[in-house]
MARVEXLUM-294426 format. One record per residue (C-alpha): chain; x, y, z; residue in one letter. Coordinates in Angstrom, 1 decimal. Layout:
N
+------+--------+--------+--------+------+
! unit !     xx !     yy !     zz ! code !
+------+--------+--------+--------+------+
!    A !      X !      Y !      Z !    A !
...
+------+--------+--------+--------+------+
This chain:
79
+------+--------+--------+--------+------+
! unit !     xx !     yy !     zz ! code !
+------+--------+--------+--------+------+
!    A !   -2.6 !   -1.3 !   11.0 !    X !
!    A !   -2.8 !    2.4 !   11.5 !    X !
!    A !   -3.2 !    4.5 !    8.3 !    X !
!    A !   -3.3 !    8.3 !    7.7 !    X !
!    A !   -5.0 !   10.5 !    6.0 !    X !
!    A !   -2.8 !   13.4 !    4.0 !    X !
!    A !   -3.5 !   15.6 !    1.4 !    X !
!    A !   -5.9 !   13.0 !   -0.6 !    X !
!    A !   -4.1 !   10.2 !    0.4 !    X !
!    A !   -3.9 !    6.9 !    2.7 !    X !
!    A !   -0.4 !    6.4 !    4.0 !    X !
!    A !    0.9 !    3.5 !    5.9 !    X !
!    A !    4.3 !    2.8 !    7.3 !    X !
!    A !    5.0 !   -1.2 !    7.7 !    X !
!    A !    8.2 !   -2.6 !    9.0 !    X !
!    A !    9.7 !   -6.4 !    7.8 !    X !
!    A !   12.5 !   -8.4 !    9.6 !    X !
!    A !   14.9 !   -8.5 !    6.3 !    X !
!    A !   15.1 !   -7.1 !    2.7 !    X !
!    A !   13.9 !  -10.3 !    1.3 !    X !
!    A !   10.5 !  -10.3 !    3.0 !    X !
!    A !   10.2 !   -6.7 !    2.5 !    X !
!    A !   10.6 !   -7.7 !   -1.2 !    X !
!    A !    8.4 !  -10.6 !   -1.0 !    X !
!    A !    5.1 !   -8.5 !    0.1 !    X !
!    A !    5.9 !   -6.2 !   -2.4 !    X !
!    A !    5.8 !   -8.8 !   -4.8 !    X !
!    A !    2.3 !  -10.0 !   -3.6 !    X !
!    A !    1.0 !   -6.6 !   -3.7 !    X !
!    A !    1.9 !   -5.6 !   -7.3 !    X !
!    A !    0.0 !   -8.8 !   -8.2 !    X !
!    A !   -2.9 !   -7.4 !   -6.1 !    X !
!    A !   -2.6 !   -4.1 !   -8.1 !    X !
!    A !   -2.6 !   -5.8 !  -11.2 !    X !
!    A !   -5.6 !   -7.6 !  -10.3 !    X !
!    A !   -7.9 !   -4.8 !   -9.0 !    X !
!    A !   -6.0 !   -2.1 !  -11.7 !    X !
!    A !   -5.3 !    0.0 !   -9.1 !    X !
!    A !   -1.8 !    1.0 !   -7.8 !    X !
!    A !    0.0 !    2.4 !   -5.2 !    X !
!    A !    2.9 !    4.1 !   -5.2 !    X !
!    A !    5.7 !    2.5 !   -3.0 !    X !
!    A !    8.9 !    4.1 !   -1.2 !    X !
!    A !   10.9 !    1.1 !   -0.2 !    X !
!    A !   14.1 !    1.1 !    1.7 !    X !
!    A !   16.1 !   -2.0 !    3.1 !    X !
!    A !   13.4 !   -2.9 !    5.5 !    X !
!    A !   10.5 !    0.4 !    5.7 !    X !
!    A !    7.9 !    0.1 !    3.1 !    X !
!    A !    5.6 !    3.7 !    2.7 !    X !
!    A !    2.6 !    2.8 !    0.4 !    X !
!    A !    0.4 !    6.4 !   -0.7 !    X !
!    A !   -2.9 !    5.1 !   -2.1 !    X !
!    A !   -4.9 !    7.8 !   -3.7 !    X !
!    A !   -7.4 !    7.6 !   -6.9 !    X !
!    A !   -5.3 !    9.7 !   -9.4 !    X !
!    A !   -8.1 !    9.4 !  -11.8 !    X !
!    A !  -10.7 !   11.4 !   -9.2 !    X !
!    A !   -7.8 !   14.1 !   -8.7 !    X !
!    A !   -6.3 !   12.5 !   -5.9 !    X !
!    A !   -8.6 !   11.7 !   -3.8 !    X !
!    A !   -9.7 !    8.7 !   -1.1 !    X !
!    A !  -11.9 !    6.4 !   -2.7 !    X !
!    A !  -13.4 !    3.5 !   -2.1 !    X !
!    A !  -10.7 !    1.7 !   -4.1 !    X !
!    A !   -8.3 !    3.1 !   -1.9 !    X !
!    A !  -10.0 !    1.8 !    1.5 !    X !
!    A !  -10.1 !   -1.8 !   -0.3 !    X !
!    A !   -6.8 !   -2.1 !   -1.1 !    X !
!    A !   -5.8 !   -1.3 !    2.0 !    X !
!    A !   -8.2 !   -3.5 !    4.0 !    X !
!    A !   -6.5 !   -5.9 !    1.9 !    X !
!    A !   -2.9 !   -5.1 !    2.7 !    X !
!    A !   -4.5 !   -5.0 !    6.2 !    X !
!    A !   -5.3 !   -8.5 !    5.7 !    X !
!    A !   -2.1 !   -9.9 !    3.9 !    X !
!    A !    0.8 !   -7.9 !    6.2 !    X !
!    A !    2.6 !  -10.3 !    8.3 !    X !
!    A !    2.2 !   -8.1 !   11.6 !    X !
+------+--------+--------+--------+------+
């Protein structure tokens, strides 16, 4: 998966074939954030999910908490 860098931040774009497996990934990755205490912050509609990951804590900025979690989503989205 392809993601940006803007303003401080890793962006990705990810596409699912319904709501309910849009929903269903989100639900895996909330557990992830929970996990590793470090959370994205999600725009979700129908079937487009836009995850920003960005170390609020280190004035938002990349860290190497960022580039984990999303090797990780690399890992887990169905693609």
């Amino acid at each position: 998966m392809r993601w940006e860098e803007e303003e401080g931040a890793l962006i990705a774009r990810l596409s699912f074939t319904s709501y309910s497996d849009a929903f269903v990934f989100v639900q895996k990755m909330v557990k992830h954030a929970e996990e590793v205490q470090h959370h994205p912050s999600l725009c979700w509609d129908y079937t487009e999910l836009q995850i920003l990951l960005t170390t609020k804590d280190q004035e938002n900025t990349i860290s190497q908490l960022d580039r984990d979690f999303a090797a990780w989503i690399d890992r887990v989205y169905p693609i």
